[in-house]
C-alpha positions as a printed NumPy array, in Angstrom:
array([[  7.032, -39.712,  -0.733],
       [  9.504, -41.061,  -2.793],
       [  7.774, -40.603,  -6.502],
       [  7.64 , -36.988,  -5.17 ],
       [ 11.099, -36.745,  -4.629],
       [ 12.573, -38.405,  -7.915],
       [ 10.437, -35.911,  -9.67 ],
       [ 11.848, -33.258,  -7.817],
       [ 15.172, -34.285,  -8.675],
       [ 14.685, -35.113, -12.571],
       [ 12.722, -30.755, -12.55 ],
       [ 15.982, -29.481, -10.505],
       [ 18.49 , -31.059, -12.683],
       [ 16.151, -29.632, -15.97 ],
       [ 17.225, -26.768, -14.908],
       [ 21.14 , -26.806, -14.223],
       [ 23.787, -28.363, -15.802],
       [ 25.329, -30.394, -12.881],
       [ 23.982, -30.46 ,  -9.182],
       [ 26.517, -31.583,  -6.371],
       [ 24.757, -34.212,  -4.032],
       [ 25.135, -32.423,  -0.819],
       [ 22.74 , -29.399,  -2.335],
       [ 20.2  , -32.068,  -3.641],
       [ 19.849, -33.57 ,  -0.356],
       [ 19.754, -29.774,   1.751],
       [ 17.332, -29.078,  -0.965],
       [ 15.665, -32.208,  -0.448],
       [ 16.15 , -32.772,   3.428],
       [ 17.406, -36.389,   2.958],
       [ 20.771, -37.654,   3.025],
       [ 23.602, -37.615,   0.586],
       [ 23.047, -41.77 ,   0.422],
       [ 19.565, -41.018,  -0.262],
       [ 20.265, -39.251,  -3.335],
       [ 22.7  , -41.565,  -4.493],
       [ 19.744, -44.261,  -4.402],
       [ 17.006, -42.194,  -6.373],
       [ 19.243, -41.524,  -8.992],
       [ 20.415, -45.161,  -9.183],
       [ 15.978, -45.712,  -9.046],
       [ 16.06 , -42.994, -12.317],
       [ 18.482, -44.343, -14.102],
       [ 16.736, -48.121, -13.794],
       [ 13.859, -46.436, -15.038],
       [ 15.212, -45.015, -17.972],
       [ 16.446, -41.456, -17.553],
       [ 19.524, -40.811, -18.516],
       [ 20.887, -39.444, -15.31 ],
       [ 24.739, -40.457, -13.766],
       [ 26.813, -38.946, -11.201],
       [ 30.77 , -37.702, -11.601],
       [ 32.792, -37.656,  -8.498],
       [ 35.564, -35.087,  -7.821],
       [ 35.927, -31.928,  -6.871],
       [ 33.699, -30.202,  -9.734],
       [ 31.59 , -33.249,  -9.883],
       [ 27.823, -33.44 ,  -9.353],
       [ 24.906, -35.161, -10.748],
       [ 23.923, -33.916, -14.142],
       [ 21.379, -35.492, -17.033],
       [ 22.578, -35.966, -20.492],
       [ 22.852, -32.759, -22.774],
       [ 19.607, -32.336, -24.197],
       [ 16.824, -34.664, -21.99 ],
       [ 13.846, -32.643, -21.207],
       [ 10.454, -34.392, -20.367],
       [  7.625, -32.658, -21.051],
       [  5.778, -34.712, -17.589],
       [  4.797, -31.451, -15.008],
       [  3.923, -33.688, -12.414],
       [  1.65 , -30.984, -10.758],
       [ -1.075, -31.938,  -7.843],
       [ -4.158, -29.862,  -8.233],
       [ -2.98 , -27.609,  -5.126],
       [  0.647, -26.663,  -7.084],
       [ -1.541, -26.035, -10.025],
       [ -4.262, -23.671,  -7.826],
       [ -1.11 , -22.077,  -6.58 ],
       [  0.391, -20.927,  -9.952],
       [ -2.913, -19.681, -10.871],
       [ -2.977, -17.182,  -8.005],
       [ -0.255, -15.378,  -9.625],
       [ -2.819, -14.203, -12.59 ],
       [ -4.188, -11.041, -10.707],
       [ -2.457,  -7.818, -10.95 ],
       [  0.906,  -8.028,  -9.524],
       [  4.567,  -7.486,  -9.658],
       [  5.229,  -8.865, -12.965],
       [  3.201,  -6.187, -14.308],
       [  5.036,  -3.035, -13.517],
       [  8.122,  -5.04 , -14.902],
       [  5.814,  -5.581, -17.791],
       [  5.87 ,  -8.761, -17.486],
       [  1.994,  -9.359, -18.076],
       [  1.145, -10.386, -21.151],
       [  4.225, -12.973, -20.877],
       [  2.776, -14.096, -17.582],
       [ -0.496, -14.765, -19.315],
       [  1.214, -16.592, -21.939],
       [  2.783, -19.282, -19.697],
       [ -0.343, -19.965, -17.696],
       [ -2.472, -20.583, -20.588],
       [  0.745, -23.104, -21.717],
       [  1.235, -24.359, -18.204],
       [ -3.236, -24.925, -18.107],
       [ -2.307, -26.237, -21.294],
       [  0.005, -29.325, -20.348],
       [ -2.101, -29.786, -16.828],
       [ -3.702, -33.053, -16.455],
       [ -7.412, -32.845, -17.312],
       [ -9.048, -33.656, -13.793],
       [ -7.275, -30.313, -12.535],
       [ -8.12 , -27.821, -15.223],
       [-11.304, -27.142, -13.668],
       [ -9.724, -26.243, -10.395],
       [ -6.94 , -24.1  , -12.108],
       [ -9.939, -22.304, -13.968],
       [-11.88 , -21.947, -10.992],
       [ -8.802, -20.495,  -8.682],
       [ -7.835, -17.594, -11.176],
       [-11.993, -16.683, -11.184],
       [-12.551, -16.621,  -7.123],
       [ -8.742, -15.931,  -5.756],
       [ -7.255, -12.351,  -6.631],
       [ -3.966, -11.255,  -5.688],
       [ -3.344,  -7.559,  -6.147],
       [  0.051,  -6.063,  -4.82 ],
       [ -0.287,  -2.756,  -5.608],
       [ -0.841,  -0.147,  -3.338],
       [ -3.95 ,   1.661,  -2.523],
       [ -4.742,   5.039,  -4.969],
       [ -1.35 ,   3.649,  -6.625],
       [  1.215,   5.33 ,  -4.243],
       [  4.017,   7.388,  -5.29 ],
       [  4.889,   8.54 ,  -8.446],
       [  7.833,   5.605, -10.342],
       [ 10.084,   8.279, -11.627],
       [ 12.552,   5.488, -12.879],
       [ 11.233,   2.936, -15.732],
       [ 10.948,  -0.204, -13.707],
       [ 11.457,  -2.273, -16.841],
       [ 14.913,  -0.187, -17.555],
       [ 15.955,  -0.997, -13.745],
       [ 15.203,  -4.889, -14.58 ],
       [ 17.328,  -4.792, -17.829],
       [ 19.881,  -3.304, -15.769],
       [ 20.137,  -5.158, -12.881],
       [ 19.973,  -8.434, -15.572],
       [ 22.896,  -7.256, -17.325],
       [ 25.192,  -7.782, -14.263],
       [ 27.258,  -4.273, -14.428],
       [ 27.322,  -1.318, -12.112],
       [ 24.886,   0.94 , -11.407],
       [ 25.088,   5.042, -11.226],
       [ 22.039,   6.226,  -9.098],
       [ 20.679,   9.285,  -8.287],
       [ 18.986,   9.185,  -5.039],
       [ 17.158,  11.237,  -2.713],
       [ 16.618,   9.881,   1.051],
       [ 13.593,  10.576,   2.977],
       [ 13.651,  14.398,   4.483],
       [ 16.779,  15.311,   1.586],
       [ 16.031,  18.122,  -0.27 ],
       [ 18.675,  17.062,  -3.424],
       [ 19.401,  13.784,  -4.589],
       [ 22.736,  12.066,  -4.418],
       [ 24.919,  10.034,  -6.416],
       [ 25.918,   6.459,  -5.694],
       [ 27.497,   3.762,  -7.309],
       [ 25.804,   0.16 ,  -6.681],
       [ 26.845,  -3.225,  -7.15 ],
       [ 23.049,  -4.833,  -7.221],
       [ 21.459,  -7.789,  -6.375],
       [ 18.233,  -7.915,  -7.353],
       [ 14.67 ,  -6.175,  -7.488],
       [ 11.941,  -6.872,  -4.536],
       [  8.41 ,  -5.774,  -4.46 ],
       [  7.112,  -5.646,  -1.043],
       [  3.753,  -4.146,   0.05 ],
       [  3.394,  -2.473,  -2.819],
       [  6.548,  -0.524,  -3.013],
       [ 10.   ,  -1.429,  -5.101],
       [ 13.47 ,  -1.461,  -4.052],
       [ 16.983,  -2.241,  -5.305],
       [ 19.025,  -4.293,  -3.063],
       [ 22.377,  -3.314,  -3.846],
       [ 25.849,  -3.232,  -2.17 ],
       [ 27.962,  -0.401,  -1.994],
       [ 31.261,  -0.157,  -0.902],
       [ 30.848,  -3.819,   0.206],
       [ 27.869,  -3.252,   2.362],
       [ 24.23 ,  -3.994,   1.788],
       [ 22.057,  -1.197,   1.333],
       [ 18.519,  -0.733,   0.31 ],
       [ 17.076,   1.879,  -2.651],
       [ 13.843,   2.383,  -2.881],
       [ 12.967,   2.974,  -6.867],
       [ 10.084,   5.38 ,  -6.265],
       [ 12.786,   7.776,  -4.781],
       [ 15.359,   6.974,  -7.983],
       [ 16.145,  10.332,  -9.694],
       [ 18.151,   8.407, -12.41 ],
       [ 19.888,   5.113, -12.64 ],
       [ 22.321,   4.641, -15.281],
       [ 24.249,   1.619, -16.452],
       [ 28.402,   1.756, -15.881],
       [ 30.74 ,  -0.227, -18.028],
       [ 32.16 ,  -2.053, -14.807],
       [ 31.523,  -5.078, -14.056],
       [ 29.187,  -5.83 , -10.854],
       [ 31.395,  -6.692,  -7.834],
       [ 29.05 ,  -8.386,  -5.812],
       [ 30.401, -10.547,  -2.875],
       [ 31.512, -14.248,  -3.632],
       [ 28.462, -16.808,  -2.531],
       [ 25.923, -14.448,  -1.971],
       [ 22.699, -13.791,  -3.176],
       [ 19.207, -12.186,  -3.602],
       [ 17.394, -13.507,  -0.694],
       [ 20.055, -13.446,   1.907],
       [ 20.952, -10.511,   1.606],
       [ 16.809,  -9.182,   1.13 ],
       [ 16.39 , -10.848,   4.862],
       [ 19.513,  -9.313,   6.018],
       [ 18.513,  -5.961,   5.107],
       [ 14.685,  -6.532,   6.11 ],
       [ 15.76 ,  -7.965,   9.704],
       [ 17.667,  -4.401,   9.916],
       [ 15.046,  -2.475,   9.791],
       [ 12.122,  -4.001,  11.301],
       [ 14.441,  -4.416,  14.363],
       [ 15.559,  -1.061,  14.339],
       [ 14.854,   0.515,  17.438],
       [ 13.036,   4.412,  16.699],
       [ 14.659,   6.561,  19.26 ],
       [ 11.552,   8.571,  19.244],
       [  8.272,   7.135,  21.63 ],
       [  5.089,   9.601,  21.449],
       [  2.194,   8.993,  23.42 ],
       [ -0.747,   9.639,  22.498],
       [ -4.554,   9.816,  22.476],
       [ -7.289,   9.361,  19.6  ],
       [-11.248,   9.298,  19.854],
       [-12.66 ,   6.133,  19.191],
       [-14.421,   7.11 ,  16.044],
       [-11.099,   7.661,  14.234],
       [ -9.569,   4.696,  15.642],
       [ -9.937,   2.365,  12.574],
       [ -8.41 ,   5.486,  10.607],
       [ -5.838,   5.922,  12.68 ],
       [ -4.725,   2.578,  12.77 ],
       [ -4.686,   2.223,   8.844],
       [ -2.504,   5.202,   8.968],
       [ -0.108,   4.462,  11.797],
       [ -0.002,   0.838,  11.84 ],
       [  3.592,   0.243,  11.097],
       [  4.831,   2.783,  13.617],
       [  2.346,   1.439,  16.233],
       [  4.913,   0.445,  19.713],
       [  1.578,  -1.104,  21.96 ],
       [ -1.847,  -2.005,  21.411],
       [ -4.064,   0.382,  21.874],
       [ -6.211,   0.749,  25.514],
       [ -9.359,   2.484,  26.375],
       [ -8.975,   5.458,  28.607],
       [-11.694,   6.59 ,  31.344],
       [-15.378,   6.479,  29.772],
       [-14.179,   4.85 ,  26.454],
       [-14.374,   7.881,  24.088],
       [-10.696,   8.068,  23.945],
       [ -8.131,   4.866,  23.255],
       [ -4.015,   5.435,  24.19 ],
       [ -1.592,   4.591,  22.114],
       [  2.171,   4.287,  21.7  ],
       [  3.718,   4.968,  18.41 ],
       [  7.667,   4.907,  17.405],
       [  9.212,   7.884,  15.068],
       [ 12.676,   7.885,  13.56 ],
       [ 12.543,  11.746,  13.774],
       [ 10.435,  14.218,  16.137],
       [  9.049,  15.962,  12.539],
       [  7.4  ,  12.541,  11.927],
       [  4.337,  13.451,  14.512],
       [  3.152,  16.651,  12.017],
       [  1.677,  13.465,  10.358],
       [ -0.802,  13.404,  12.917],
       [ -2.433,  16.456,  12.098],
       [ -4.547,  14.867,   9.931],
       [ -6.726,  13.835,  13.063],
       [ -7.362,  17.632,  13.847],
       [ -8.858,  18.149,  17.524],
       [ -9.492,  14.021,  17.451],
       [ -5.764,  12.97 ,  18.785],
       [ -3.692,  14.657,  21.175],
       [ -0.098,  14.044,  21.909],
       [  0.162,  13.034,  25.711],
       [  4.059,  13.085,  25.757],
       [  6.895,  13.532,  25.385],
       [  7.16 ,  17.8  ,  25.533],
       [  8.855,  18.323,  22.236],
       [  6.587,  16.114,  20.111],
       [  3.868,  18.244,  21.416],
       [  5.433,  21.457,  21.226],
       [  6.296,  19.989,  16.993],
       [  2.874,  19.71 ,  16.652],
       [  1.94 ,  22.64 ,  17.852],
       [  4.094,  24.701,  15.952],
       [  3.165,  22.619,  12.848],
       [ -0.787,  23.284,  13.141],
       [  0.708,  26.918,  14.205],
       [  2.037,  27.544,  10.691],
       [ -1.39 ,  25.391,   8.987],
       [ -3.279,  28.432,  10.482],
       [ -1.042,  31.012,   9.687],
       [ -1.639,  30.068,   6.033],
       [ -5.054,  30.153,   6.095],
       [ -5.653,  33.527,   7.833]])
């Protein structure tokens, strides 16, 4: 609708000092023409809005306009109100200042959808931590925000998956992303995107350089760059193997994200096949957890890994 789109104009330029056309109308998904008309339609109505040509030019309101209209439907106000449940914002201790601006934004909301904004933040939780909290955060998430706010270089001490010692790399980051529970740093270095995750951040330590990100790009392009990477990366390691049924829901919880193929029912139904992906054969020694309920089918060596791993388990114990 057209109301919805001159308010969508008059809330982007609030927020920028000068918008070209062409991004309004990619932003919008109407033409450059189309722009030009709503902001001749705002102007009749009384904002002061105008457009400068050029090569720097761009459509900008007067120094100082704000309007204090939010223009929210009761579904964008439900939305914001889902945010309220323990989340991201709070191990960047963000909370309390989250709290704040909902009880402004509920506030400033039109009357007929306070109830509904209520009602969504009493029946609709959204909590993205992870399950008995996950790893220890050995770097202050709140320091890593500063830092990555304050647009320099970062000095981080690092230790990969399966590295005994941590090493040292210099970062030109990004950004922070929470996903499933678990924080990382997206960061280039060298010139090339990489991805840190903080719970395996040693240190991380301000430089006096400058960041030296690449021209044009930002947070989310490179964040589905990077994520593309590695859910297409192909495991060179396939295991087959079998589980009882009665530890197939546990199994599945466990092994979910390395899971290759569905799993089938085998013979009389007290055993289901599976196919699961590892980056390394010393992955499948997580499997001991299921004891004498899964059994590695092939290949020989993630057997023979397993075997030598519940090998050394029994060794301890005698």
């Amino acid at each position: 609708m057209k109301s919805d789109r001159l308010l969508s104009i008059l809330l982007l330029l609030q927020t920028r000092d000068r918008v070209p056309a062409q991004d309004l109308a990619a932003r919008l998904e109407v033409s450059v023409r189309t722009i030009y008309r709503d902001v001749e339609a705002l102007s009749a109505a009384g904002v002061p809005v105008y457009a400068e040509r050029g090569r720097h030019g761009g459509i900008s309101l007067l120094p100082g306009y704000r309007t204090d209209v939010t223009g929210l439907t009761a579904e964008e106000s439900r939305a914001l109100f889902v945010l309220a449940g323990p989340g991201a914002h709070a191990a960047l201790g963000l909370d309390e200042a989250l709290g704040s601006a909902l009880r402004k934004v509920m506030a400033a909301l039109p009357a007929p959808h306070r109830p509904a904004a209520e009602l969504t933040s009493r029946r609709i939780l959204v909590d993205a931590s992870r399950w008995k909290g996950g790893p220890q955060q050995p770097v202050d998430l709140e320091a890593l925000q500063d830092a990555v706010f304050a647009d320099r270089r970062l000095r981080l001490r690092y230790r990969h998956s399966g590295d005994a010692e941590a090493r040292t790399y210099t970062v030109d980051p990004y950004g922070l992303v929470a996903k499933a529970g678990v924080w990382y740093l997206v960061a280039d270095r060298r010139g090339r995107p990489r991805l840190f995750r903080a719970d395996r951040m040693q240190e991380a330590r301000l430089t006096a350089e400058p960041v030296r990100r690449r021209p044009g790009v930002e947070l989310p392009e490179v964040w589905e760059q990077l994520r593309r990477q590695v859910e297409e990366r192909e495991a060179p390691l396939t295991v087959t193997v079998r589980v009882r049924r009665e530890r197939l829901d546990m199994f599945l919880r466990m092994n979910g994200s390395a899971l290759r193929e569905l799993p089938r029912e085998e013979g009389t139904g007290e055993w289901v096949t599976a196919r699961l992906a590892y980056g390394v054969v010393q992955e499948v020694r997580s499997l001991l957890a299921f004891t004498d309920r899964l059994e590695i089918l092939s290949p020989p060596e993630a057997r023979e890994e397993l075997a030598r791993a519940a090998a050394a388990v029994a060794a301890l114990y005698r």
